[in-house]
Rosetta silent file (secondary structure, phi, psi, omega in degrees, C-alpha in Angstrom):
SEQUENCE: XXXXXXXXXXXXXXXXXXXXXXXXXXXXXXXXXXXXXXXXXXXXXXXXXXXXXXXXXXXXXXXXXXXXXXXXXXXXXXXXXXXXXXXXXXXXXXXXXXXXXXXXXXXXXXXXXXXXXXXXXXXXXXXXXXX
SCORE:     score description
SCORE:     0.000 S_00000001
   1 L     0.000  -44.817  176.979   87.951  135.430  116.726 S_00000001
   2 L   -89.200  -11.123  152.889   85.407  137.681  118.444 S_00000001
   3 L   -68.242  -15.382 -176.808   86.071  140.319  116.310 S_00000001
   4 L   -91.419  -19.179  156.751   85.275  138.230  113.065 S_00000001
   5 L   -73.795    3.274 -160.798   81.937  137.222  114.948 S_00000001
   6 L  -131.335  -34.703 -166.492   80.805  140.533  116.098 S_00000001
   7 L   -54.107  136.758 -177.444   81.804  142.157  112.669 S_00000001
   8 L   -68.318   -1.178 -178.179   79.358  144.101  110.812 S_00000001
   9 E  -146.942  151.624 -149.937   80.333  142.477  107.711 S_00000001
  10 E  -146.098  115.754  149.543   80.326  138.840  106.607 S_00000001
  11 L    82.766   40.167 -137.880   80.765  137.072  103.372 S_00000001
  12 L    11.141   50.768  160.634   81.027  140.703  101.764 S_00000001
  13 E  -110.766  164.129  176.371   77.445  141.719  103.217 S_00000001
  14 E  -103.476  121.742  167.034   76.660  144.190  105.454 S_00000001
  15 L  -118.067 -174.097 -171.117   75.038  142.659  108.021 S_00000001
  16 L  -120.717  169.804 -152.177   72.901  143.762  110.925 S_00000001
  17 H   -77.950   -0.111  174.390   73.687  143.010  114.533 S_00000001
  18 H   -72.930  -26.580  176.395   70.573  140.910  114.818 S_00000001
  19 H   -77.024  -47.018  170.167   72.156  138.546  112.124 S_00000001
  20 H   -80.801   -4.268 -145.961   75.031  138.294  113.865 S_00000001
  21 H   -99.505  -61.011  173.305   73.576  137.863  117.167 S_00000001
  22 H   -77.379  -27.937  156.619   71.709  134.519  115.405 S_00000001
  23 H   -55.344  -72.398  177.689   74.851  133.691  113.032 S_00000001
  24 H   -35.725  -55.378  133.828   76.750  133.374  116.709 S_00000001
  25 H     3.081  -79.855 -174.592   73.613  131.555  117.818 S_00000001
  26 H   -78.716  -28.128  158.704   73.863  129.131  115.191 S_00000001
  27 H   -99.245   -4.933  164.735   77.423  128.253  115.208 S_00000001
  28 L   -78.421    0.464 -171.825   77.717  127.457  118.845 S_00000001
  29 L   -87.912  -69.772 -167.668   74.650  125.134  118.112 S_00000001
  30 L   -88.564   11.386  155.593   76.633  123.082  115.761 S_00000001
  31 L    86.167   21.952  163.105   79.807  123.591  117.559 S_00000001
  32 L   -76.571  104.691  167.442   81.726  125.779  114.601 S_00000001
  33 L   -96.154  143.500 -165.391   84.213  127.624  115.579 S_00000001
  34 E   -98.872  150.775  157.037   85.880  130.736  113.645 S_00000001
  35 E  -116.744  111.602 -162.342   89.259  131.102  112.952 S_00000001
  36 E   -89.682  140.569  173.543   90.939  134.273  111.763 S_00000001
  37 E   -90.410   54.247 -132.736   93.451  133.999  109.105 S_00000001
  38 L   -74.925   -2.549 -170.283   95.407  136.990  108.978 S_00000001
  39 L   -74.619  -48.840 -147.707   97.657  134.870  106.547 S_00000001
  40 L   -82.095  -37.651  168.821   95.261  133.915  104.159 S_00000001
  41 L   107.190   50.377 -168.354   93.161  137.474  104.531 S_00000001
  42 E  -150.093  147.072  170.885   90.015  134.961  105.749 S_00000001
  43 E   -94.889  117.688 -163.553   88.082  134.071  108.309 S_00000001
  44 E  -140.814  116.450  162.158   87.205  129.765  108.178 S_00000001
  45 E   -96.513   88.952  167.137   84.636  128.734  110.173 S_00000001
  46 L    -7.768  113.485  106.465   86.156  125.196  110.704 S_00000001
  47 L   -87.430  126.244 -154.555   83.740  122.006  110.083 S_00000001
  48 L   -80.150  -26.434  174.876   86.994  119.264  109.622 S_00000001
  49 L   -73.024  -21.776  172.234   84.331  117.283  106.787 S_00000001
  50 L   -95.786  -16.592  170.557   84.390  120.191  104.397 S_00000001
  51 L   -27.711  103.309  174.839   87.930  121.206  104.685 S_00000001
  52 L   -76.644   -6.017 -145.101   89.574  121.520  101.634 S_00000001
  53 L   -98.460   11.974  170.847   92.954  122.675  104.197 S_00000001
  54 L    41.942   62.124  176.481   92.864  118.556  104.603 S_00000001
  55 L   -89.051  172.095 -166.763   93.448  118.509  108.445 S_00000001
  56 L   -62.829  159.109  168.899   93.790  115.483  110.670 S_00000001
  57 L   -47.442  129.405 -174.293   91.245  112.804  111.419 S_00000001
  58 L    94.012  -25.233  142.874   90.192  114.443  114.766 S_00000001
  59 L    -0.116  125.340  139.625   91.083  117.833  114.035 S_00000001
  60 L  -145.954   28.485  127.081   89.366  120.851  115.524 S_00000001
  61 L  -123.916 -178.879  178.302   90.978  123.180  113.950 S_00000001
  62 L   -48.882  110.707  151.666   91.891  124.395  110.591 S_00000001
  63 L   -28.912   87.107  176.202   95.147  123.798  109.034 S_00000001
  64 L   -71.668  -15.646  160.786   96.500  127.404  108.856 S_00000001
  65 L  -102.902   50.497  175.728   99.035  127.617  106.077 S_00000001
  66 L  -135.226   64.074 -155.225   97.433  124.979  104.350 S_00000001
  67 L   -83.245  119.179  174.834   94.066  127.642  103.315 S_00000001
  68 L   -98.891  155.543 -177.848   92.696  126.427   99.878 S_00000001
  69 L   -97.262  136.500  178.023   90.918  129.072   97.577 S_00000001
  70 L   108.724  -27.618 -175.073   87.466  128.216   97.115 S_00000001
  71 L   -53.386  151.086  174.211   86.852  125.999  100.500 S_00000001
  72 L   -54.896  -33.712 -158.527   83.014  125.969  101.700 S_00000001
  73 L  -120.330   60.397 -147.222   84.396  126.926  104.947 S_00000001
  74 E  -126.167   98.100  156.647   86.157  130.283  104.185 S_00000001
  75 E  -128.517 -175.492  177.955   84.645  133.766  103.810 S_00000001
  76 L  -119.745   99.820 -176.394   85.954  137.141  103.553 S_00000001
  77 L   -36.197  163.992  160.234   85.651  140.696  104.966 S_00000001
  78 H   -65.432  -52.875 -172.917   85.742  144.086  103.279 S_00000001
  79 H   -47.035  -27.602  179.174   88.620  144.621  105.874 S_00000001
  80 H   -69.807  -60.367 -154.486   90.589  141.709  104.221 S_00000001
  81 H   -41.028  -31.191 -178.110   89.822  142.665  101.000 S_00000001
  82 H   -71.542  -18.769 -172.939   91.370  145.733  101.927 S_00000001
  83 H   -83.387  -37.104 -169.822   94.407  144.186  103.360 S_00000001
  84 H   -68.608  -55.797  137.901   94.559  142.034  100.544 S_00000001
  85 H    25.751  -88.978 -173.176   95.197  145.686   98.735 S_00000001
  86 H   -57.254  -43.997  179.332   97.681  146.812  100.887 S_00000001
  87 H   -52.027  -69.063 -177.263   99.457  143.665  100.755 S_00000001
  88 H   -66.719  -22.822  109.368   99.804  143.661   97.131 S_00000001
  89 H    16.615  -88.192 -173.452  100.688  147.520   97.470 S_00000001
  90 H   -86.843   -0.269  175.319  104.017  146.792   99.271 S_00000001
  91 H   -78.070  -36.865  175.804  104.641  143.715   97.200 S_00000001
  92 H   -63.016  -35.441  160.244  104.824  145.798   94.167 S_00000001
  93 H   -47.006  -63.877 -174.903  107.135  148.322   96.325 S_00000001
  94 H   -61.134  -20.400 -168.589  109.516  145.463   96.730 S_00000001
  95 H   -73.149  -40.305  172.804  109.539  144.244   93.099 S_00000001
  96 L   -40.892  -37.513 -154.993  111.019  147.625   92.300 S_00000001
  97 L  -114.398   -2.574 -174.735  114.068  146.581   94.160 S_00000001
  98 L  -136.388  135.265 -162.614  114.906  142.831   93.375 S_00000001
  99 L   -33.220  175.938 -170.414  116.319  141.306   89.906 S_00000001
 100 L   -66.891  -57.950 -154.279  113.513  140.937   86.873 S_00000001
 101 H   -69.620  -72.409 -172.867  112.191  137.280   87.304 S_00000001
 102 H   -18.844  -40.367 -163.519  112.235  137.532   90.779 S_00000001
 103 H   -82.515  -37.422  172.294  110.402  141.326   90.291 S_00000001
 104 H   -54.311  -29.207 -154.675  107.570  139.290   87.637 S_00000001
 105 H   -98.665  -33.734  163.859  106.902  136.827   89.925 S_00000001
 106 H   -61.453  -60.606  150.285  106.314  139.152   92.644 S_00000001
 107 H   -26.544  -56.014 -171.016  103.908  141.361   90.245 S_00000001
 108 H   -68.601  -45.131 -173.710  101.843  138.277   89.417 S_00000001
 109 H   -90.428   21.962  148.346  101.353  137.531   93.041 S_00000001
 110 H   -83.213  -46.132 -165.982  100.320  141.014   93.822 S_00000001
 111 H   -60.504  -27.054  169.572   97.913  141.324   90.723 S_00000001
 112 L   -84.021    5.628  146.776   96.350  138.052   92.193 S_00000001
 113 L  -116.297  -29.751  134.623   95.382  139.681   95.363 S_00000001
 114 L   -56.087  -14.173  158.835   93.809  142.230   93.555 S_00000001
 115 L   -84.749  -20.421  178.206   91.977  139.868   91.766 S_00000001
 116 H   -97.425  -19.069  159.122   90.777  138.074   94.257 S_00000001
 117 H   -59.934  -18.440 -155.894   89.962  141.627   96.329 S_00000001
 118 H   -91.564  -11.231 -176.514   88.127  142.519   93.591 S_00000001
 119 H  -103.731   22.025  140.503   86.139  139.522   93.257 S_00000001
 120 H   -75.686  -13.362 -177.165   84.976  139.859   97.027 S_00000001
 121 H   -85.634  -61.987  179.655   84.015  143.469   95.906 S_00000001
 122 L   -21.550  -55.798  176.032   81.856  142.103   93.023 S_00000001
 123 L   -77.404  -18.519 -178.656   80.039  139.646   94.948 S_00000001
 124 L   -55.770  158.208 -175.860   79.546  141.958   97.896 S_00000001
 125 L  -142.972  147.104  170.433   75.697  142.748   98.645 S_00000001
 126 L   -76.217  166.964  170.921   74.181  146.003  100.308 S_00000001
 127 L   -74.501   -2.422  147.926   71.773  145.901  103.540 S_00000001
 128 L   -65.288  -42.231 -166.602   68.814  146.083  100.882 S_00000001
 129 L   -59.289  -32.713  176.555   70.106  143.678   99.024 S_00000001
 130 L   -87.242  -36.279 -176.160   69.284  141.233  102.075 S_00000001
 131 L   -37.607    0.000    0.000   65.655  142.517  102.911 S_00000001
């Protein structure tokens, strides 16, 4: 958790420690706390009214396997993105080694964490890009 707040990168931006310094700042104000997902390859800074991960009335935290793609209260490092990578990497290793459907089905959900690394690399913005 205090590494996903201290991190130089946010939402694929580079940010600067002054941002995060006021990002920290801003979510102890409204009482949001982050949660790292190492499942989901995400970081969700928990508000329980925007959840798409549908947690309990009363809730204060996140459902963790229940991570939706697309919730408001989700973003993602470069480091995931990278993970997300790796991940799909050794899934394709295993597909080599298990019967056809089984080995397809495994393919598709690697090629869909390469799609979704690539469309945090897409969206990513440089430290100009914020001036």
């Amino acid at each position: 958790m205090t590494a996903a707040a201290m991190t130089p990168r946010l939402e694929g931006r580079i940010v600067s420690t002054t941002f995060a310094k006021k990002a920290a700042r801003f979510l102890a104000r409204d009482g949001v706390v982050l949660y790292d997902n190492p499942d989901a390859f995400l970081v969700c800074a928990f508000k329980r009214d925007n959840a798409l991960c549908e947690p309990d009335p009363g809730a204060t935290a996140p459902r963790q396997y229940a991570c939706q793609q697309g919730c408001g209260t989700t973003v993602r490092t470069d480091a995931h993105a990278q993970q997300m990578r790796e991940k799909a990497d050794e899934i394709d290793l295993k597909a080599t080694f298990v019967p056809e459907k089984l080995a397809n089905r495994l393919r598709r959900n690697a090629d869909n964490f390469r799609k979704m690394a690539d469309a945090h690399d897409a969206t990513a913005q440089t430290t100009e890009a914020l001036k």
